[in-house]
C-alpha positions in Angstrom: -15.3 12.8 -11.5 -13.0 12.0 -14.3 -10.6 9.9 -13.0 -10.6 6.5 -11.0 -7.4 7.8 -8.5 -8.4 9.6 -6.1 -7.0 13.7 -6.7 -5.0 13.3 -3.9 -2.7 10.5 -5.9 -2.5 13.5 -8.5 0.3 15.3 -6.4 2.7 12.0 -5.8 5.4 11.5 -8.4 5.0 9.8 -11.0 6.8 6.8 -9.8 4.8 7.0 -6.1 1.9 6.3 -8.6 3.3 3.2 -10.5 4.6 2.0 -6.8 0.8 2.2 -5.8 -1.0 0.8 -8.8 1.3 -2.2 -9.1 0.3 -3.1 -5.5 -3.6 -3.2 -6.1 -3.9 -6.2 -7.3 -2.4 -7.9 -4.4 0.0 -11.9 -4.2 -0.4 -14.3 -7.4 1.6 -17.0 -5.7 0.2 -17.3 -2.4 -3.0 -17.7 -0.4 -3.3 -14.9 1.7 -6.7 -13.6 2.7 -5.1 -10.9 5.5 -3.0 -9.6 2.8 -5.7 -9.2 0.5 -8.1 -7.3 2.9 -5.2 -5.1 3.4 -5.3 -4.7 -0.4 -8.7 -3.7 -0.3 -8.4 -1.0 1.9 -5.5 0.0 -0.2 -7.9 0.4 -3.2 -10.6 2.2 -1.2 -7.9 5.1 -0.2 -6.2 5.2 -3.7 -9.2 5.1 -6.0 -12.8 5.9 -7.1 -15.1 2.8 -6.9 -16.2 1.8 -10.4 -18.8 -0.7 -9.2 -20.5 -1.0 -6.1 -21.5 -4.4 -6.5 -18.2 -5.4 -6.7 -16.5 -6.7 -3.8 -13.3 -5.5 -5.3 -13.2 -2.5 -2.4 -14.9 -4.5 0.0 -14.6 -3.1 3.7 -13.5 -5.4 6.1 -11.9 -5.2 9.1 -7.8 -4.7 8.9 -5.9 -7.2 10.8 -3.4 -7.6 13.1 0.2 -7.2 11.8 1.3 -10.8 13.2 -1.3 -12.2 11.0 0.4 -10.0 8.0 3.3 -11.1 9.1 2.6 -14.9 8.3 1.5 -14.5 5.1 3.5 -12.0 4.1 6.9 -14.4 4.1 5.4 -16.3 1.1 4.8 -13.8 -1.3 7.2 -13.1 -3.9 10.1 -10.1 -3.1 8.9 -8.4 -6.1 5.3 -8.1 -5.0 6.5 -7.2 -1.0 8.4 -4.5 -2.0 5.5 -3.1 -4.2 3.1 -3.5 -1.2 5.6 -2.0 1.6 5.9 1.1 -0.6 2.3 1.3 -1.2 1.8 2.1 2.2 5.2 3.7 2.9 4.1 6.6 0.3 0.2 6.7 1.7 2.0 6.7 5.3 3.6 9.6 4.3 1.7 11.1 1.8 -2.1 10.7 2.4 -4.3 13.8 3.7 -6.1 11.9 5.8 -4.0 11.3 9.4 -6.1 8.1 10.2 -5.2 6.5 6.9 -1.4 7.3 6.7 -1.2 6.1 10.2 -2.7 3.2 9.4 -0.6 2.4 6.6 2.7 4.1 8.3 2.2 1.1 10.7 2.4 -1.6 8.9 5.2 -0.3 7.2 7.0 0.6 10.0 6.6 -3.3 11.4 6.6 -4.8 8.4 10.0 -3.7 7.6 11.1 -3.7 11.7 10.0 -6.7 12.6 10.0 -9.4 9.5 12.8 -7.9 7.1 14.7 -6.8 10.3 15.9 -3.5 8.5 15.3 0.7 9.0 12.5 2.1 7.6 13.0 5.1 4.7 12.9 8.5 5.9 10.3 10.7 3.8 13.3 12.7 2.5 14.8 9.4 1.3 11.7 8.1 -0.5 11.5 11.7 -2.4 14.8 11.0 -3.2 14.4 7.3 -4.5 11.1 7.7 -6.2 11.9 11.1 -7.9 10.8 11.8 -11.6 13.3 11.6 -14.1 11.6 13.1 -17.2 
């Protein structure tokens, strides 16, 4: 085990990577504890746990998406579009089906319900987040 991403991160694009690791860390601005167990569970299906002990990948139950809801009109634009990505690209590109449902989900409702707009097609995130090298 070389690397902390999980292999599976090894066959998104470039850009579906950066999308994902600037979401880890999770809202500077805000208090938001629902959020942040959501952020969590986004570490534990992206990455290798470095330490144990830590409670950096701490399991916890995921909650409701009318308590993401709340907290998520506080934090900053830049930091909700990183995290609605993060779990648009794991919603369509994680091997596991229980984990890209989970995080198709919340991006589906997310984007439905509090921004009031369409969610991306697959075809149209490939074509958004494609490498330019």
């Amino acid at each position: 085990m070389n690397n902390v991403i999980l292999s599976w991160m090894g066959e998104l694009t470039w850009k579906q990577q950066s999308v994902i690791l600037s979401a880890l860390r999770g809202p500077d601005n805000s208090y938001s504890p629902k959020i942040k167990k959501i952020t969590k569970w986004l570490r534990r299906v992206t990455q290798n746990n470095a330490d144990l002990s830590s409670s950096y990948m701490g399991q916890e139950k995921l909650p409701s998406i009318s308590l993401i809801e709340k907290e998520f009109e506080f934090t900053t634009i830049h930091y909700a579009i990183h995290f609605l990505q993060t779990l648009e690209i794991i919603g369509y590109k994680h091997p596991d089906e229980n984990v890209s449902n989970i995080a198709k989900g919340y991006y589906t409702l997310l984007v439905k319900n509090t921004l009031n707009l369409n969610p991306e097609t697959e075809s149209q995130l490939e074509k958004r987040l494609k490498d330019i090298r």
